[in-house]
py3Dmol code that shows the C-alpha trace and the ligand (Angstrom):
import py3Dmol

protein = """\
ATOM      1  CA  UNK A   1      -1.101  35.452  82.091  1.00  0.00           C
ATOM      2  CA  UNK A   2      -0.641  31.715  82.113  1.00  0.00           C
ATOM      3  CA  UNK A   3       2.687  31.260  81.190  1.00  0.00           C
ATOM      4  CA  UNK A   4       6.048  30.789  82.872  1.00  0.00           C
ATOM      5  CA  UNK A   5       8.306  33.146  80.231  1.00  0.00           C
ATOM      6  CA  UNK A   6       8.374  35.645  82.987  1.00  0.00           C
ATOM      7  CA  UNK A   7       9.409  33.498  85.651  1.00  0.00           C
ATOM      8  CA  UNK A   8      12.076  32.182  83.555  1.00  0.00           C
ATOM      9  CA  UNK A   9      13.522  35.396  82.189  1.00  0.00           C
ATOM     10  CA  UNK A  10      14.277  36.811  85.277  1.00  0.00           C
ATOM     11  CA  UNK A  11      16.066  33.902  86.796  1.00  0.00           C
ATOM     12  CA  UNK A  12      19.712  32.406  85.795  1.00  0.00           C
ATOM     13  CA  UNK A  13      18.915  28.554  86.736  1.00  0.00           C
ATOM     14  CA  UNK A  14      22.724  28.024  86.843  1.00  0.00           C
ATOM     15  CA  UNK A  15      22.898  30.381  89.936  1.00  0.00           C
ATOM     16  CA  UNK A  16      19.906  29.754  91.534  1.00  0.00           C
ATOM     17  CA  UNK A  17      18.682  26.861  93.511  1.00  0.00           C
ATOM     18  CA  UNK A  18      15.020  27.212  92.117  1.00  0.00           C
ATOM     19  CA  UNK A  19      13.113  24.918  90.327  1.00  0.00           C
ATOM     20  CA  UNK A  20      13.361  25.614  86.229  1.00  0.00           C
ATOM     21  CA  UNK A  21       9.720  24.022  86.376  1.00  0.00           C
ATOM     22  CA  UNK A  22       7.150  23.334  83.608  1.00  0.00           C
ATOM     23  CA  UNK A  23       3.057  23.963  83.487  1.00  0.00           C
ATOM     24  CA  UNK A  24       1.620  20.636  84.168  1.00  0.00           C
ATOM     25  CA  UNK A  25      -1.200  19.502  82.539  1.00  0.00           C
ATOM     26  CA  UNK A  26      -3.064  18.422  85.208  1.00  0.00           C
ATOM     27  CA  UNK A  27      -5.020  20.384  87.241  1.00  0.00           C
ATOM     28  CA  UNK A  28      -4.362  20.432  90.909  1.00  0.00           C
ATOM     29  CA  UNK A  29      -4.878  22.823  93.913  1.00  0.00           C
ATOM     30  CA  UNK A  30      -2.318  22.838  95.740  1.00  0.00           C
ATOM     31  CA  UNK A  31      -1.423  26.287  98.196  1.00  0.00           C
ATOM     32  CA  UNK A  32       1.722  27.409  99.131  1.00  0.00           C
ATOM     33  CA  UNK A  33       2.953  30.395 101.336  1.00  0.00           C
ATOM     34  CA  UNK A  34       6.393  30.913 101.464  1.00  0.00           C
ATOM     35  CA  UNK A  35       8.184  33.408 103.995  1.00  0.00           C
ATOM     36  CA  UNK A  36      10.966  35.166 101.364  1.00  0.00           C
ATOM     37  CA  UNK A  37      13.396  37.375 103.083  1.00  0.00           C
ATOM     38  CA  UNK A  38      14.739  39.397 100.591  1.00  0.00           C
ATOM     39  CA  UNK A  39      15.085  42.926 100.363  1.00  0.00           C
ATOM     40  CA  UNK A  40      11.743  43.465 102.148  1.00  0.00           C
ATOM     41  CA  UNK A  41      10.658  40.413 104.335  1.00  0.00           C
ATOM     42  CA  UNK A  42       7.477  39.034 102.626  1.00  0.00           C
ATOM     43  CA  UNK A  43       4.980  36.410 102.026  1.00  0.00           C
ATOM     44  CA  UNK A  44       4.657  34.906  98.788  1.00  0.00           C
ATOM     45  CA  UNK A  45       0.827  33.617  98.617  1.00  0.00           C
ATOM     46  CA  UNK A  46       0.623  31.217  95.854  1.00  0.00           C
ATOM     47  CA  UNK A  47      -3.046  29.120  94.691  1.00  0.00           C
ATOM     48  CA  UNK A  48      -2.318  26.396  91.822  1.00  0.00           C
ATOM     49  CA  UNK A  49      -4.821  27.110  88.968  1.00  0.00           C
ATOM     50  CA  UNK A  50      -4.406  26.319  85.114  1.00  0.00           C
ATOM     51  CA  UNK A  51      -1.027  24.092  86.118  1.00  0.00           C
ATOM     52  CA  UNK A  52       1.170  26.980  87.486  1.00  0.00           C
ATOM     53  CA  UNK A  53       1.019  28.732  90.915  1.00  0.00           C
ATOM     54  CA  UNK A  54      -0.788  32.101  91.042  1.00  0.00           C
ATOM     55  CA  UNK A  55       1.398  34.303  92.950  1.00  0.00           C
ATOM     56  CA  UNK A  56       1.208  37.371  95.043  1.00  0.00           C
ATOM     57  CA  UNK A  57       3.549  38.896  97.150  1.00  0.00           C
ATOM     58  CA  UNK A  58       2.081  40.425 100.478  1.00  0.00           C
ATOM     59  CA  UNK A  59       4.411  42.669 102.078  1.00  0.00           C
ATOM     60  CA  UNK A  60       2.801  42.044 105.688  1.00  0.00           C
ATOM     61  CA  UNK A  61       2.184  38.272 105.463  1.00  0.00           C
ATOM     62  CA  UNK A  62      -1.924  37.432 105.777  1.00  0.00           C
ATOM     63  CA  UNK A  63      -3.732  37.804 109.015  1.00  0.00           C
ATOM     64  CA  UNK A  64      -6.604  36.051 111.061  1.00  0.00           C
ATOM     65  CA  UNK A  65      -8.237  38.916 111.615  1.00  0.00           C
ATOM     66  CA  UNK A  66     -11.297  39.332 109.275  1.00  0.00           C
ATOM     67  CA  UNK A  67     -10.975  43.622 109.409  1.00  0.00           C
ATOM     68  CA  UNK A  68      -7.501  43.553 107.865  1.00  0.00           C
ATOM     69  CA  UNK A  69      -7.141  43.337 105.011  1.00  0.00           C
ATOM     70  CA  UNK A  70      -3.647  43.028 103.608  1.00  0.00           C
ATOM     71  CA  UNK A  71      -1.766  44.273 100.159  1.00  0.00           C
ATOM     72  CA  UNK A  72      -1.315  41.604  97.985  1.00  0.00           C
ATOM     73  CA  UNK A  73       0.798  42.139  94.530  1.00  0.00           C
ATOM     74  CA  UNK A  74       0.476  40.213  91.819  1.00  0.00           C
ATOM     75  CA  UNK A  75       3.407  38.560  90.596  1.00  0.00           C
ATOM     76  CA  UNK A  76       4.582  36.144  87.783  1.00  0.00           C
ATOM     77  CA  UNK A  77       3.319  32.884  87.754  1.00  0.00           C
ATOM     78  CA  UNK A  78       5.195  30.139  88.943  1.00  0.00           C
ATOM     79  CA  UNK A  79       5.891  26.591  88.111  1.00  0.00           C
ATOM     80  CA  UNK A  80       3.613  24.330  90.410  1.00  0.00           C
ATOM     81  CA  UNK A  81       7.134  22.868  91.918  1.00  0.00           C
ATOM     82  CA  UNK A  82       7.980  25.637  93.343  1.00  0.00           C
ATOM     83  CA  UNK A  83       5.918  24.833  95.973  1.00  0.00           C
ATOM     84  CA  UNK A  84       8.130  22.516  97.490  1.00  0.00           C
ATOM     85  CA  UNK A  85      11.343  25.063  97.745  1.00  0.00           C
ATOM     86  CA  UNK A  86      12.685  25.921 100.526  1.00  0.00           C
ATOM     87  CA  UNK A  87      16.497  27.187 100.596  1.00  0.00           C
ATOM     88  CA  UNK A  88      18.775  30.203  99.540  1.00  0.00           C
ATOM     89  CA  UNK A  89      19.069  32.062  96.313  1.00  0.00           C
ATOM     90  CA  UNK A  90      22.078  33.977  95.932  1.00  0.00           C
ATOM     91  CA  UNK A  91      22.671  37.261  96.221  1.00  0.00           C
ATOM     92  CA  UNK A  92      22.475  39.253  93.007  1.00  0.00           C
ATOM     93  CA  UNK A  93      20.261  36.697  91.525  1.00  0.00           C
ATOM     94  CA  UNK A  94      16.501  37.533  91.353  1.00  0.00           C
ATOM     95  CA  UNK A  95      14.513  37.715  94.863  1.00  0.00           C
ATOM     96  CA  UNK A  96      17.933  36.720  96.149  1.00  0.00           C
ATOM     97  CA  UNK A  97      17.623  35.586 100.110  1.00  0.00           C
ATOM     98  CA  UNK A  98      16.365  33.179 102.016  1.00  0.00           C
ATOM     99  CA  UNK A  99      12.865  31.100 101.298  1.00  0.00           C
ATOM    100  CA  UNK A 100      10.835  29.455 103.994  1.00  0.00           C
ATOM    101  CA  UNK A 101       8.101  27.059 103.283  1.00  0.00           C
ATOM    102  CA  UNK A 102       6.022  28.833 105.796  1.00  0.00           C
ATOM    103  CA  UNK A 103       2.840  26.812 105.181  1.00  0.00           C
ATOM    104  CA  UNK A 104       1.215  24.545 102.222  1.00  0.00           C
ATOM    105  CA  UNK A 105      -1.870  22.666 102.089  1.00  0.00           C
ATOM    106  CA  UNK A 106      -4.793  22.852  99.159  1.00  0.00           C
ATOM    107  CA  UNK A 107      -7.029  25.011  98.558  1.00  0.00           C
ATOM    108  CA  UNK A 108     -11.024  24.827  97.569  1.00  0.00           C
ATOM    109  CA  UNK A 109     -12.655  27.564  95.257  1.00  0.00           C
ATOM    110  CA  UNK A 110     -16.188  28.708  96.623  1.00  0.00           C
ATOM    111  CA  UNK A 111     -17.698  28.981  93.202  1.00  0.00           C
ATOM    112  CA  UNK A 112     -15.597  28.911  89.861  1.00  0.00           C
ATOM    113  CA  UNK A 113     -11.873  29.641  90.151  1.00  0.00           C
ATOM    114  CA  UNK A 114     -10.976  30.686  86.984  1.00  0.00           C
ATOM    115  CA  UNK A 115     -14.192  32.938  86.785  1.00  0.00           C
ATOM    116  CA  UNK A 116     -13.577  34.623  90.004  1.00  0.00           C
ATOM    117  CA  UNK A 117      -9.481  34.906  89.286  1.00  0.00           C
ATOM    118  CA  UNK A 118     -10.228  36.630  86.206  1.00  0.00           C
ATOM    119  CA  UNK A 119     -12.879  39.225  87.759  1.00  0.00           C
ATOM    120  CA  UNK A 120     -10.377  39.459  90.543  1.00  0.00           C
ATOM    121  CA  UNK A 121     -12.719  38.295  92.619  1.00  0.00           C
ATOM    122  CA  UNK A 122     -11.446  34.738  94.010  1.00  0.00           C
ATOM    123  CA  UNK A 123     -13.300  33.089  96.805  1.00  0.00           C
ATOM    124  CA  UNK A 124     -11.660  30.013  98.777  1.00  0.00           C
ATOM    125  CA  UNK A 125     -11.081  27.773 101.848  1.00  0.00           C
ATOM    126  CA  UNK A 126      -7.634  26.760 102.761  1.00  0.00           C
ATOM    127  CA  UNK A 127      -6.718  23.794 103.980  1.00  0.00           C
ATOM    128  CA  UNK A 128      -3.249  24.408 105.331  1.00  0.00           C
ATOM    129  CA  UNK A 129      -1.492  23.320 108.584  1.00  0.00           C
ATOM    130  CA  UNK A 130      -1.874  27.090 109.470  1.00  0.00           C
ATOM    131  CA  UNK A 131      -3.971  28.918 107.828  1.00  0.00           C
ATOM    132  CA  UNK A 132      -7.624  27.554 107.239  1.00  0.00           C
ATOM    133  CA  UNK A 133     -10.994  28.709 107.016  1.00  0.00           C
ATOM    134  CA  UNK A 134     -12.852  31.225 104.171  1.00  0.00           C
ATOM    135  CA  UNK A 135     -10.265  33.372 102.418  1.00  0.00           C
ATOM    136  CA  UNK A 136     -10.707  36.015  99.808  1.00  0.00           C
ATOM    137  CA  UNK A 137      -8.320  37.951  97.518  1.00  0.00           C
ATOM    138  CA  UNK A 138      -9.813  41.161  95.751  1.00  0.00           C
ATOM    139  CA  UNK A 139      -8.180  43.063  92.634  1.00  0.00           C
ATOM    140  CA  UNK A 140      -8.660  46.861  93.786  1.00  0.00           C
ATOM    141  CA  UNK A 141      -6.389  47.958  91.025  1.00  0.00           C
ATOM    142  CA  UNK A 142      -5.374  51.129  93.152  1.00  0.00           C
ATOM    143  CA  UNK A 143      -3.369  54.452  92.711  1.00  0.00           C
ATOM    144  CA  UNK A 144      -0.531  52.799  93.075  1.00  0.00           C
ATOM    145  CA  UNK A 145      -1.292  49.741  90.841  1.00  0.00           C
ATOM    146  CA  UNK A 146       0.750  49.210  87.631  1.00  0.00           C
ATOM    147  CA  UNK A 147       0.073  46.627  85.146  1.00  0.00           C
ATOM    148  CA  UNK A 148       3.540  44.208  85.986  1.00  0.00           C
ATOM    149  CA  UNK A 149       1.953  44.569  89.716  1.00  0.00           C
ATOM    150  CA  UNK A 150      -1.900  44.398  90.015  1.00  0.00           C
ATOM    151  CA  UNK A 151      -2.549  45.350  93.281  1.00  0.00           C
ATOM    152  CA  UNK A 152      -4.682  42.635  95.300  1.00  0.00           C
ATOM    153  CA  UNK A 153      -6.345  42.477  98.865  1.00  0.00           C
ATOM    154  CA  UNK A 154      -5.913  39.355 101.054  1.00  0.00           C
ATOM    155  CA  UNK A 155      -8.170  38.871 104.196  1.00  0.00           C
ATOM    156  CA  UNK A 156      -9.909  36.178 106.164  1.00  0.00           C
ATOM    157  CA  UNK A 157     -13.836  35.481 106.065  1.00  0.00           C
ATOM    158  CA  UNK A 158     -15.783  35.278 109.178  1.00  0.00           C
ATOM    159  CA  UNK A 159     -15.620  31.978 110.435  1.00  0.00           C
ATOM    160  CA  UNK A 160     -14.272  29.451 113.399  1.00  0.00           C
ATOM    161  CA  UNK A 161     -11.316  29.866 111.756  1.00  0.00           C
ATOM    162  CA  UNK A 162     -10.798  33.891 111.896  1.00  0.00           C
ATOM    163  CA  UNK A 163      -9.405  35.665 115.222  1.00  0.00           C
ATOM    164  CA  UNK A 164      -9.071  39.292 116.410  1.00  0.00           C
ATOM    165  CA  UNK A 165      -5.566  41.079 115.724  1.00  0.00           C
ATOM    166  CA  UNK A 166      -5.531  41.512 119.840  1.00  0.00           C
ATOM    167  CA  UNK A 167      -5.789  37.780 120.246  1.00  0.00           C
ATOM    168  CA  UNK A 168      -2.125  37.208 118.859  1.00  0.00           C
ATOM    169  CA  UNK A 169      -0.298  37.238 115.459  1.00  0.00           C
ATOM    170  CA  UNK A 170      -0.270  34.162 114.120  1.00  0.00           C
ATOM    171  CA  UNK A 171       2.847  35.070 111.611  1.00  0.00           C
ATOM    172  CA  UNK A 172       4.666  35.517 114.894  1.00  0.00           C
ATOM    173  CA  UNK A 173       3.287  32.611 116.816  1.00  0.00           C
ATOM    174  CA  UNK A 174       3.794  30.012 114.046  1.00  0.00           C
ATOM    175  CA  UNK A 175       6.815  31.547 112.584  1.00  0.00           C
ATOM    176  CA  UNK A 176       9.158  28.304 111.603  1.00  0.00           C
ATOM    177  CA  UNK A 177       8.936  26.410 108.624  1.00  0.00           C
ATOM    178  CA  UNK A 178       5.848  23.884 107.514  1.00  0.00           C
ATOM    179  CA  UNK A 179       8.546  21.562 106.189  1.00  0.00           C
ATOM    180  CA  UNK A 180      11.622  21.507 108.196  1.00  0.00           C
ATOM    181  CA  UNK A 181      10.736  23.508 111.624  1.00  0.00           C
ATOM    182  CA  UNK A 182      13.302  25.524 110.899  1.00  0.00           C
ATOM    183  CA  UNK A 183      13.645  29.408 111.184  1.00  0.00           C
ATOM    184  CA  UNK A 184      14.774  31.671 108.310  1.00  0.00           C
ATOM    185  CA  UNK A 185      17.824  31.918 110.064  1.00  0.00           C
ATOM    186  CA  UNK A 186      18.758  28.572 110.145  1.00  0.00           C
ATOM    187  CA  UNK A 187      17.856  27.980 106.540  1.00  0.00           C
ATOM    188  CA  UNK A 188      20.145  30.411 105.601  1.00  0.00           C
ATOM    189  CA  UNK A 189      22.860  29.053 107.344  1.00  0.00           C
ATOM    190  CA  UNK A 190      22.466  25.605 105.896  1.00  0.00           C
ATOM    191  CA  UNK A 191      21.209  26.577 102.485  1.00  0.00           C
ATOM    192  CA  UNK A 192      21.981  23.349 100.392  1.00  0.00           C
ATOM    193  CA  UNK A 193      20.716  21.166 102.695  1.00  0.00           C
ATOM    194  CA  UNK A 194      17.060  22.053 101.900  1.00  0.00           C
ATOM    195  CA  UNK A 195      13.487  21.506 100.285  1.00  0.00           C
ATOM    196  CA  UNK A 196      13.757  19.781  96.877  1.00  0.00           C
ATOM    197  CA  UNK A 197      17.647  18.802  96.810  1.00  0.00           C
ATOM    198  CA  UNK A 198      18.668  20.803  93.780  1.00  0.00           C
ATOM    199  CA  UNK A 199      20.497  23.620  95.641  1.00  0.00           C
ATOM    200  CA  UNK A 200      23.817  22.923  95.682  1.00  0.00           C
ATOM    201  CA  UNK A 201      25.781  22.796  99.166  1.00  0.00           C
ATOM    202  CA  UNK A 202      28.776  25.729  99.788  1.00  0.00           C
TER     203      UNK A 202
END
"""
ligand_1 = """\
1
MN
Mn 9.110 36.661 96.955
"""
view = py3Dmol.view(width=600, height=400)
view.addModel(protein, "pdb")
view.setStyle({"model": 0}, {"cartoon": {"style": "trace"}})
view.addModel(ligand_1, "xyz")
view.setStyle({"model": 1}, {"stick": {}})
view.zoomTo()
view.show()
């Protein structure tokens, strides 16, 4: 799946503040994680390859700690611009709620990317301003799997970068926005004001 149709048919870029986007040609690395509250609070994990983002959705955000290992769902792929929104999208309207650039950064495949993303098998460092270090995201393609929704595992490698769950939670410790310092709360307040510009002020 390399497209953007899917994006696009499930959001009404009239009522939404999100990009409309376009694959670009070039090919970049760029990461993005984006805190989404919507009707479950989630991260949005999201690795540029083949000029869009790659994009899972991991219900408990990712952790430091090498032993867990957290759900990641495989969702449409999104325009490579996306990575710079941060703001509201209405209620009603696709993955309506609030969107927090929570961290961004680049990323650097340990071996082939496309090779390893199509054997669900990707290998990578991050180099974000919070997350960092060896990272790995495994198809499992569990019980509870479906095709829309590939079920994915994201955890941290062993390295200086990795820390114990009992030394702190780093989604709690660094919880504000990468971009603006600003909590979901406050985004939501002042939705309009945000990100890229293109969401319209209330
Ligand atoms: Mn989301």
């Amino acid at each position: 799946m390399m497209s953007l149709r899917e994006y696009t048919r499930k959001r009404h870029f009239q009522r939404t503040p999100e990009p409309v986007g376009k694959k670009v040609a070039k090919e970049g690395r760029s990461f993005v994680v984006q805190k989404h509250d919507a009707t479950h609070l989630h991260y949005d994990f999201r690795l540029e390859l083949e000029g869009v983002l790659k994009s899972w959705a991991v219900p408990k955000g990712p952790s430091l700690d090498p032993s867990v290992k957290r759900l990641a769902m495989h969702v449409e792929d999104h325009p490579v611009d996306y990575g710079n929104f941060e703001g509201t999208i209405p209620e009603g309207e696709y993955g309506g709620g609030t969107v927090m650039l929570w961290d961004r950064g680049y990323w650097e495949p340990v071996g082939d990317a496309r090779e390893g993303y199509n054997n669900g098998r990707l290998k990578f460092k991050l180099h974000g301003e919070k997350l960092r270090g060896g990272w790995m995201l495994i198809r499992t393609g569990g019980a509870k799997s479906d095709r829309a929704k590939p079920q994915w595992l994201l955890f941290k490698e062993r390295d200086d970068e990795a820390r114990p769950a009992d030394q702190g939670d780093i989604l709690e410790e660094q919880s504000l926005s990468v971009a603006t310092g600003r909590s979901l709360e406050e985004i939501a307040e002042h939705s309009g004001q945000a990100g890229n510009g293109k969401a319209k002020s209330k």
